[in-house]
N, C-alpha and C positions, 0 to 999 in steps of 0.2 A: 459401698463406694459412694462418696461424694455427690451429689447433682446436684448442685449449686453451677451457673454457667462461670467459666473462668471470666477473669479480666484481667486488663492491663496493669503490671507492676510498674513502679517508680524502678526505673535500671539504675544501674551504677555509670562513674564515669566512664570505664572503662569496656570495652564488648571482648569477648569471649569467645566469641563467633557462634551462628547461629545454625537454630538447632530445624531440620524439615522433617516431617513424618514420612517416614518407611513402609510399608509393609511390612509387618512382622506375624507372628504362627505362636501360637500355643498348643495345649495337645490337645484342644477342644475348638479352637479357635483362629481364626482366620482377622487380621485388622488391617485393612486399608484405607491407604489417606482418601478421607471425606471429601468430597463433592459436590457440586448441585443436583447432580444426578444421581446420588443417592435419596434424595428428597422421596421419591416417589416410592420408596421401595420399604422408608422408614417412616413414612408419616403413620402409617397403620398401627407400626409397634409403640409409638410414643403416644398415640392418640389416647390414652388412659388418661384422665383426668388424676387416678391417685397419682402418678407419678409426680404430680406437681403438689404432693402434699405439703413439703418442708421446703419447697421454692415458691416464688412468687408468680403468679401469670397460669396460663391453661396452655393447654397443648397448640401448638402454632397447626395453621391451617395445611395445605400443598404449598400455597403460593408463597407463603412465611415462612416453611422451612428452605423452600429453594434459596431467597432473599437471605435467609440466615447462612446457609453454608456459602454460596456465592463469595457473603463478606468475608466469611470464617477461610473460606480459600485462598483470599484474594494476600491475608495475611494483616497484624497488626502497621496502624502510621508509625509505629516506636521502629526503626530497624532492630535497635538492642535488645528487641523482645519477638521469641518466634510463638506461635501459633501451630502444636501440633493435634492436628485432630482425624481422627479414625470410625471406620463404620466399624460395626464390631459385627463379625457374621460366622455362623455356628459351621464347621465341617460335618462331612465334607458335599453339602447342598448347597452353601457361602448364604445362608438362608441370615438374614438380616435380622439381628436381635438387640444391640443396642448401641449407643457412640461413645468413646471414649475420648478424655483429651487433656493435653498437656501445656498449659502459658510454659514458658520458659525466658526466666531473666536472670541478666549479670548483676549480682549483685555484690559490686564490690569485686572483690576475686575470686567470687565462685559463680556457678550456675544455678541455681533455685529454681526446681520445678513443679507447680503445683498443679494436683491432678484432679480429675473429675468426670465422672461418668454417668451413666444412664441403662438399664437394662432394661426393656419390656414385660409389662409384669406375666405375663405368659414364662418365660426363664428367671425369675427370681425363684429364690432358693433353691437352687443347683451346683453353686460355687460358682455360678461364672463372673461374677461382679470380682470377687477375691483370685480370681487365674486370671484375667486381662488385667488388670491392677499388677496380677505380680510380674506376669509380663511387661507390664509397661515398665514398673520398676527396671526390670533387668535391658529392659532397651534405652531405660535415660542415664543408667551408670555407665553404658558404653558408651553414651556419648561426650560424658565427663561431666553431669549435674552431680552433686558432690552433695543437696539437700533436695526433701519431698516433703511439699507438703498438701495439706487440705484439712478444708475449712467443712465442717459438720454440723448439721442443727444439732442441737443439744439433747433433741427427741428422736432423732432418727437414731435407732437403736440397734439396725441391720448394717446401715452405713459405718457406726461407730465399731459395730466387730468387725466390719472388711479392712475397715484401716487400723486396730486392734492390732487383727490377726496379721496383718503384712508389719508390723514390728513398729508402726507409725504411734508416738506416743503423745498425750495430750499435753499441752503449755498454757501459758497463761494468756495468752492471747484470745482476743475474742474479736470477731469482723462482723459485721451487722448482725450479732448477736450470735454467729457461730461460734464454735470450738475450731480454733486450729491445732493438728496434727503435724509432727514432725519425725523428720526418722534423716537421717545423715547417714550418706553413704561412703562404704571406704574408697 
């Protein structure tokens, strides 16, 4: 899965109306929308310094993740662009393992959603990065995102089979040196 942080897309003229994060369940999995209050409960599981191997920056302090989600709550300046993000917590303890999240933009006459997550390296290599991703998939085609995508370091080689394996295929595009991934849904 992706960990690169989302950002803001260029939207289209038009809005599509916008998208908020859910609750949603997997068969392993519990994902509710992110917080500041989750701060406290996930600094522990991100405080890995590898996890910031193919991102930029180190693990944000207590006070810096509250600040982060705070903003990430409060939602993007763009209206035409939503901001869905999630704590990702393991059944059935809702034991806190990683965050997942979705920009969502009109682009044009469709919805474009590009995803990205994060797992604790305590649950890597378990599938869970690949079942909250396919989840998420199946929560943004109901909501009528019609494309997915994400952006990959070129080295991240665990990242590159979670979006693989979810049918997301490589393009020629490249964002500050990534690979983007695409996969269109029906």
């Amino acid at each position: 899965m992706p960990t690169r942080r989302s950002r803001d897309f260029e939207s289209g003229e038009d809005t599509l109306g916008s998208v908020k994060a859910e609750p949603f369940e997997t068969q392993r999995l519990y994902l509710e929308p992110l917080t500041e209050q989750h701060a406290e409960r996930l600094v522990g599981v991100l405080s890995d310094p590898a996890l910031h191997r193919f991102i930029e920056g180190k693990p944000d302090t207590l006070d810096e993740l509250r600040a982060r989600y705070r903003r990430m709550a409060a939602g993007p300046p763009n209206p035409r662009v939503s901001w869905c993000n999630w704590a990702v917590l393991w059944k059935p303890e809702r034991e806190p393992i990683g965050t997942l999240q979705a920009t969502v933009v009109n682009r044009g006459d469709e919805l474009v959603g590009e995803i990205a997550g994060v797992i604790g390296t305590a649950w890597q290599n378990k599938g869970v990065a690949r079942e909250m991703a396919r989840g998420l998939i199946s929560w943004m085609s109901e909501k009528g995102v019609a494309r997915i995508i994400a952006h990959v370091h070129p080295e991240h080689g665990a990242s590159s089979a979670v979006v693989a394996a979810l049918g997301l295929a490589t393009t020629p595009v490249r964002v500050d040196g990534e690979v983007e991934w695409e996969l269109k849904l029906d």
